[in-house]
C-alpha positions, 0 to 999 in steps of 0.5 A: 906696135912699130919700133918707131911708135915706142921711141915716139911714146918715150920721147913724148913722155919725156918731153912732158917732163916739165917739172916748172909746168904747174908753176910757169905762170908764177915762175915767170912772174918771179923772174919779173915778167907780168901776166900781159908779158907772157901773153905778148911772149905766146903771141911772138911765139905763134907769130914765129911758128906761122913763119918757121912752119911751112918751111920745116914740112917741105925741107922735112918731105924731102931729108925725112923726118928723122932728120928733121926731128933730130934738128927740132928736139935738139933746139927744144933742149936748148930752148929748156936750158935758155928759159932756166937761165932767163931773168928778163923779157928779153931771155925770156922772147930768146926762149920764145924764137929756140922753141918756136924753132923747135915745136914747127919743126917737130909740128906735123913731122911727128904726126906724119912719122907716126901716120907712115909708120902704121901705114895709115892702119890704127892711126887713131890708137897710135895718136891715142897712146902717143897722146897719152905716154906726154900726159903719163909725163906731165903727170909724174912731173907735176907729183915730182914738182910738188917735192922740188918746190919744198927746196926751189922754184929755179930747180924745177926748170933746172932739172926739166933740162934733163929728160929733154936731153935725153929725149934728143938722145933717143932720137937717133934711133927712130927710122924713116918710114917709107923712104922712097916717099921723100924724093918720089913721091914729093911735090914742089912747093907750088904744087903743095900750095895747088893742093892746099887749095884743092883741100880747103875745107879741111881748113875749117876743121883746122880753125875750130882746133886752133881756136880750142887749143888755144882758149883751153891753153890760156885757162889750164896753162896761165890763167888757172894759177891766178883762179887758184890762188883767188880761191885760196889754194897755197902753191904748194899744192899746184903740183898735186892739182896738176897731177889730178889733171894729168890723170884725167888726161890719160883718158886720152889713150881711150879716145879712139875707142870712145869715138867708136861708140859715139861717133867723131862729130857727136865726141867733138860736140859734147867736148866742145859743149862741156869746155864752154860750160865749164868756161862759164861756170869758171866766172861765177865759182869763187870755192876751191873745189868747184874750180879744180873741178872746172878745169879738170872738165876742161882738160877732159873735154880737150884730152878726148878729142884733141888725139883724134884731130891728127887722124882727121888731118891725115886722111884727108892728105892723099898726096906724098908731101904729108909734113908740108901740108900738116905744117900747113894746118899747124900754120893755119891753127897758128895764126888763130892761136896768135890772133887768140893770145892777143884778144886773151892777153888785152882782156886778162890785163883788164880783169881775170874774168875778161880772159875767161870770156873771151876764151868762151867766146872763142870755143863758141866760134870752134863749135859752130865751125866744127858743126860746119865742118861735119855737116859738110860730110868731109869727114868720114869715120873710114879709119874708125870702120878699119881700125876695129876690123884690124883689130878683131883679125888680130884677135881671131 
């Protein structure tokens, strides 16, 4: 793989460092912010990342994305320091707009670096391992939260600081690809919008995605912690069931070689079927087991699919303004997201069951649009047919 690919996979490892993650929700609520609080916080933070998005793409097409990730990891740095020394709403919603600064500007950038980088060639692998090496992440820091929480709670945001500098460090040694693209080949941002419009179906992809990675967000992120504390598991062991989930994750490495074998429509439909049931299941299971075990299907059904939506974004961008028009989709997802937090947030005030549902609810719309999506043949398995002659040249 490229230079570029590696630095990527180290950043996106250290960036899942988030020692505080399999605890976030109680951490919050330990610094006196409620569970409807950090609902209205998501929500304020997709509202901000729907105005920062489009913004950051075009400025990225036109200084390159090295700039531009340089710029984005460094306020994701302060961001981690900001949340560690929050103790109100108020220091909280002030980690809210650095991250929302920082998660749009690397939105789509990222993604668009990779894509350039292979030159769109196994782009679905790059997107697979760079999906992973952040799992591979999240899962050391969830085993090392286990031993952090013997002594604190503040520790584990404390050292999540750490890798988060580290990873802006490293940055600087990524590289531009294909640099004649960002003045050349860039279009004005009327132009960029003529395209959008010219490519709207894609958008239909775009709100079946915003709709699961929101609904799939809200139970493994927030309302997991509440489900497993009503089914009697101690805190202590969240660091250990979130490595558990990370492991599962990694099966996103092998996304694009299971979607050879099954076909990308029939991947995205079982996955989406399983998140639903296990959704469901979620309402009635009340033992220990049974709920890690539904979440863990949930995290599964998402890992697999999730690498393989960067591909379906990219090809079906054939214009040089790539992160102007990826940070369109990440806007148009964000505008889902934030319309989901609101609906998820009001219908968990009332009860953990009534958060359940509505996301159920809302990954029942994202199959029926990705059904939409597929019959309407916009989407052809081009990179898949590639990617497999690519590598058995490499082997002959």
């Amino acid at each position: 793989m490229n230079k570029n690919i590696y630095l990527l996979c180290a950043i996106a490892f250290l960036q899942g460092l988030v020692f505080y993650g399999p605890v976030a929700t109680i951490f919050r609520q330990h610094r006196g912010i409620s569970i409807s609080d950090i609902f209205l916080l998501e929500t304020i933070f997709i509202i901000l990342m729907l105005v920062f998005e489009i913004p950051w793409g075009f400025f990225a097409d036109r200084i390159g994305y090295k700039k531009t990730l340089l710029a984005s990891f460094f306020l994701f740095f302060i961001s981690k320091i900001i949340f560690y020394f929050s103790h109100s709403f108020i220091g909280f919603l002030g980690e809210a707009i650095t991250a929302a600064l920082a998660i749009s500007g690397m939105s789509g950038c990222d993604s668009a670096l990779i894509y350039s980088t292979v030159e769109g060639k196994n782009s679905d692998k790059a997107f697979s391992y760079y999906s992973a090496a952040g799992t591979a992440g999240l899962l050391m820091a969830a085993l090392a939260s286990t031993l952090i929480l013997k002594y604190s709670i503040d520790l584990t945001a404390f050292f999540t600081i750490i890798p988060y500098g580290i990873a802006f460090v490293i940055t600087f040694y990524l590289v531009d690809a294909d640099k004649r693209d960002h003045r050349e080949k860039c279009n004005t941002l009327i132009d960029s919008i003529k395209n959008l419009w010219q490519n709207k179906s894609i958008f239909i992809f775009v709100m079946a995605m915003g709709f699961i990675n929101e609904s799939t967000h809200a139970v493994c992120v927030f309302l997991n912690q509440p489900l497993y504390e009503r089914s009697g598991i101690g805190i202590i062991y969240f660091g250990l069931i979130k490595a558990v989930m990370q492991v599962i994750c990694l099966a996103s490495a092998k996304a694009y070689k299971l979607s050879r074998r099954v076909g990308v429509k029939r991947l995205y439909i079982i996955s989406v079927i399983t998140i639903i049931s296990a959704n469901m299941f979620l309402l009635y299971f009340k033992n220990w087991f049974m709920v890690i075990a539904m979440i863990a299907l949930i995290e599964l059904a998402f890992a697999l699919c999730q690498p393989l939506a960067h591909t379906i974004e990219n090809d079906s961008i054939i214009t040089g303004d790539r992160a102007t028009l990826l940070s369109a989709y990440a806007m148009a997802a964000n505008l889902i997201g934030g319309l989901s937090y609101i609906l998820i947030g009001l219908a968990s005030d009332v009860s953990l069951e009534g958060g359940i549902i509505v996301c159920a609810i809302l990954e029942v719309a994202a199959l029926v649009l990705i059904i939409i999506f597929f019959r309407g043949g916009e989407h052809k398995e081009k990179n898949a047919e590639s990617t497999e002659d690519t590598e058995n040249a490499e082997k002959d």
